[in-house]
N, C-alpha and C positions, 0 to 999 in steps of 0.2 A: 504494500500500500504506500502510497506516494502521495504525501500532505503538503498543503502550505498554512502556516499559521502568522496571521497580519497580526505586528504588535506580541509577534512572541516573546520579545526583548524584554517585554515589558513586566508589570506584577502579575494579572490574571493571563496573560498568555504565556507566561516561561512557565507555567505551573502545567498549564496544556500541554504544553512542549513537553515537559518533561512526564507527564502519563503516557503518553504516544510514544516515544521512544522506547519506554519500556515495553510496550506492545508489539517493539521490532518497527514499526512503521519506518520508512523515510520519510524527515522534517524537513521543510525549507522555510526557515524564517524569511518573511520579507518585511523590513523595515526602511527609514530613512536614511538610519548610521547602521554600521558594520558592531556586531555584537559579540566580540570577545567568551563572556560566558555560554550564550548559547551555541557557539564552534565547541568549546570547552566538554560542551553537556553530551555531545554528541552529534547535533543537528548541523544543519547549513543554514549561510549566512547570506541571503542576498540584498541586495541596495537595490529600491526601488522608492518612490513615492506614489502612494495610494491614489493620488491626485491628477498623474500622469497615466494616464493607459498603455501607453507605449512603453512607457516603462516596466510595467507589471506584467505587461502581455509576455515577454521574453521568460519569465519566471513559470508560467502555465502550462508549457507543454510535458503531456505526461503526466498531469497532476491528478489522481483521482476525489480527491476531497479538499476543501479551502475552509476553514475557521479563522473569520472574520474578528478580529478582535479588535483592531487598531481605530482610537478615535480621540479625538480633543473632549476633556471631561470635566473642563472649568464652568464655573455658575457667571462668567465674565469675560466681556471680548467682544470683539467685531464678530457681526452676522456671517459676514464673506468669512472669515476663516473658520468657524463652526460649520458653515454649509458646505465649503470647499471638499471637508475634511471629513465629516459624518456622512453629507450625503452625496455627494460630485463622487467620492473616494468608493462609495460602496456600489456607486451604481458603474464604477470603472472595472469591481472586482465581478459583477454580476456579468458585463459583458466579454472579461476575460472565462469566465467559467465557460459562456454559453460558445463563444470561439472555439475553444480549445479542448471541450465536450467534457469537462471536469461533472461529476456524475450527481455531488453533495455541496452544499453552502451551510453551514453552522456558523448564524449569526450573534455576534454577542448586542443585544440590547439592554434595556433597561426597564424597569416599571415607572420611570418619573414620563415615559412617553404615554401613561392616562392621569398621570400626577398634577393637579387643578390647584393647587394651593390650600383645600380643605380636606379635614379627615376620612381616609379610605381603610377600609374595615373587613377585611376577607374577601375583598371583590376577587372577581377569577377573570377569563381572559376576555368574558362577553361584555365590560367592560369599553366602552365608547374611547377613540382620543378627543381630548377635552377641546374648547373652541377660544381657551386664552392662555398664555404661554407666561410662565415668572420667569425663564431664561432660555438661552439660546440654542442648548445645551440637550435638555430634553424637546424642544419641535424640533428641530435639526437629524435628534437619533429618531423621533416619531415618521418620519419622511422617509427615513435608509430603513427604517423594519417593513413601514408598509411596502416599499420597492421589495424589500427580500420575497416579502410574504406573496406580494403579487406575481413575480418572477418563478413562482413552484410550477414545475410541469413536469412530463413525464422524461426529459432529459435530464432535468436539472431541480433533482429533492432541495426545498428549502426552509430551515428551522429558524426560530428567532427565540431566543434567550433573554429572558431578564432576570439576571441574580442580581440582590437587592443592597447595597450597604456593603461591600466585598471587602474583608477584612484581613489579615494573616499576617506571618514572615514576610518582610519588606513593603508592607503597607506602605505608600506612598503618598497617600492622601486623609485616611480617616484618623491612624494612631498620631502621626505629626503635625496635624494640627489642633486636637484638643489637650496633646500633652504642651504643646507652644503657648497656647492662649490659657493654661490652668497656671503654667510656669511665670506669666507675665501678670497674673491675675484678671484675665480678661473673660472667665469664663462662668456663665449665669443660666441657671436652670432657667429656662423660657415654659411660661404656662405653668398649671398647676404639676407640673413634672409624673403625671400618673401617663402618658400617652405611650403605647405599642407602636414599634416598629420591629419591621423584618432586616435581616440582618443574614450573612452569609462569610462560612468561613473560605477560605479561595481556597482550599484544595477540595470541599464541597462542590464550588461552582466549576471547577475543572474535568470532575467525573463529571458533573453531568453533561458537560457538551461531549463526554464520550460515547454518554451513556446514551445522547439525540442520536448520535451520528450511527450509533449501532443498529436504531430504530429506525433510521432512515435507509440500511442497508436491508432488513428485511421485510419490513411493510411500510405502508402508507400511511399511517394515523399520525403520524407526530409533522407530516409534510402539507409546507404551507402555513403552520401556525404557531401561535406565538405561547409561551410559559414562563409563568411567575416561577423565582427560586428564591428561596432562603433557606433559613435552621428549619426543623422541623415543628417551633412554636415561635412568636414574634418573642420579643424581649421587653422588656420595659426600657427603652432610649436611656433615663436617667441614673439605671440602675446601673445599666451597662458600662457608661461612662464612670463610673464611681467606682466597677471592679478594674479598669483600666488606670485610672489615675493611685487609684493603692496599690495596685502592680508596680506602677511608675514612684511612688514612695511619695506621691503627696496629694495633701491634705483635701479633705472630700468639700463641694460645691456648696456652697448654702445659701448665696445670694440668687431671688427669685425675681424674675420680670416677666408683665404679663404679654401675651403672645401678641394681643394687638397692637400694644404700646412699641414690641419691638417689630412687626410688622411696618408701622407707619416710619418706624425708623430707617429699615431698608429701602422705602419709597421714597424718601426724604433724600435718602443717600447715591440712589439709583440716580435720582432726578438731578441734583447737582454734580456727579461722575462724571454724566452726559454733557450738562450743558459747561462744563469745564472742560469735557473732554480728555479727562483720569484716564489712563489705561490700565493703570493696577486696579486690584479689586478691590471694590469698598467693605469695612470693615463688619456690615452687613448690608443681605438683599433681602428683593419679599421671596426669592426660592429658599435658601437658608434658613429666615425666618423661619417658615413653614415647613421644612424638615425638621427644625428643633421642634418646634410648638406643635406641631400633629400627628394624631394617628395617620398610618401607614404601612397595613398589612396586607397579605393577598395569600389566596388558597393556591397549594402546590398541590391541588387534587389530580388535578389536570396531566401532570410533570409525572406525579406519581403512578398513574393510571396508564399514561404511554408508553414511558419510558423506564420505568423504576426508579425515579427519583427519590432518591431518603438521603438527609444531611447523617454522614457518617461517620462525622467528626463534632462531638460535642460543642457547644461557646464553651465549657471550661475544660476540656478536651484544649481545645484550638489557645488559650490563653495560657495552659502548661507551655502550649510547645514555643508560645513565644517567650515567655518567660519562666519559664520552667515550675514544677510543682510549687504548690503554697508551704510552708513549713510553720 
């Protein structure tokens, strides 16, 4: 079997990289930069830009499967480079697939592509995309899942993935910035801190885009459509962070603001970014906001049902291995 994994350089795709390998497969990373560790791991290293066709097309031939993972994941930023990148980049991989007769497309999305800014509560995939956007970030990935999703036919199986909050060894996003703004004191439980969310540890979300792609090699039910992934129960957001920050050795959160107050805040902030023309990210938005302040969970009945999906690796499984046992 002969893979390419977009973004396998990266956190949730070298973790890809590295199941697949184990399986014997042949990998070919294709990224922007040349990847050291994953030559290291085992796989190939190729230099392309997702944005480029011509570029990517040279990487395709002979490929039987493509795991899409590569995308811009900021809550902040020009339109053109989240559209470029999300969805120009995926509909480039979509027409390398169909060129080059690659068989499977395992897409990495997300759940913030039904995410409205109010709280979601075990919704499953029947779930509508919403008709107003808090960042660029999630419409941008809603655009590249519906193209995946539309693009399924009998050449070309196509899966879309949303694991939720992706967490683990080399977090790159979730662990370094709440141990950053707890270290600087910047850090405030938002709302009355009782709200669920789904969460996912990355070697969870890595078997399952195995575990699609296996489903998509012997039948058709998981082709064409889209699945929610996290743990096997949502978490409590505030709890979470609290066994995170005692890992990290310091001292637990206890300053509260309420969600709308800090809502109007990130409008406030949005609003003068723009008309100042910031290009760093403001210290909050209304997406932010509303990850901290809201429920945000979803049924993996679906994931489970198709494909076998079960999170196989505990939250406090997964917080050993970053930090090793409690004592």
């Amino acid at each position: 079997m002969k893979v390419i994994v977009t973004g396998g350089g990266g956190f949730l795709g070298f973790f890809i990289v590295k199941d697949l390998l184990k399986l014997g497969y042949e990998v070919t990373v294709l990224g922007r930069n040349h990847y050291p560790h994953v030559v290291e791991s085992g796989a190939k290293s190729a230099v392309a830009d997702i944005r480029n066709l011509a570029q990517i097309e040279k990487c395709f031939h002979g490929i039987d499967e493509v795991y899409h993972v590569a995308a811009i994941a900021d809550v902040w930023g020009d339109w053109e480079k989240f559209y470029s990148i999300n969805f120009v980049g995926t509909k480039n991989i979509i027409e390398a697939c169909f060129k080059h007769g690659v068989k499977r497309l395992i897409y990495t999305s997300s759940p913030s592509v039904v995410f409205d800014g109010v709280s979601q509560r075990n919704l499953d995939e029947s779930a509508p995309y919403p008709k107003r956007w808090l960042a660029h970030y999630p419409h941008s990935k809603m655009l590249a899942e519906k193209l995946v999703l539309e693009s399924n036919s009998k050449n070309l199986k196509t899966v879309a993935l949303r694991p939720h909050l992706i967490w683990g060894p080399g977090d790159p996003h979730i662990f370094p910035r709440l141990v950053d703004k707890a270290k600087k004191g910047q850090l405030s439980i938002v709302g009355n801190g009782d709200n669920l969310v789904d969460i996912i540890y990355v070697e969870n979300a890595a078997r399952a885009h195995l575990q699609a792609a296996a489903a998509l090699r012997t039948n058709d039910k998981a082709a064409g459509k889209a699945y929610f992934l996290g743990q096997n129960e949502p978490v409590n957001l505030w709890d979470f962070i609290g066994k995170i920050l005692a890992r990290e050795k310091l001292p637990p959160i206890k300053r509260r603001l309420p969600f709308p107050w800090v809502y109007r805040i990130g409008v406030m902030m949005e609003f003068f970014y723009k008309l100042l023309k910031i290009k760093q990210e403001p210290p909050m938005t209304r997406f932010v906001a509303a990850q901290l302040g809201t429920d945000h969970y979803y049924s993996h009945a679906n994931a489970r049902a198709d494909f076998g999906y079960e999170a196989f690796i505990s939250v406090e499984e997964g917080l050993n291995r970053i930090y090793g046992p409690q004592t």
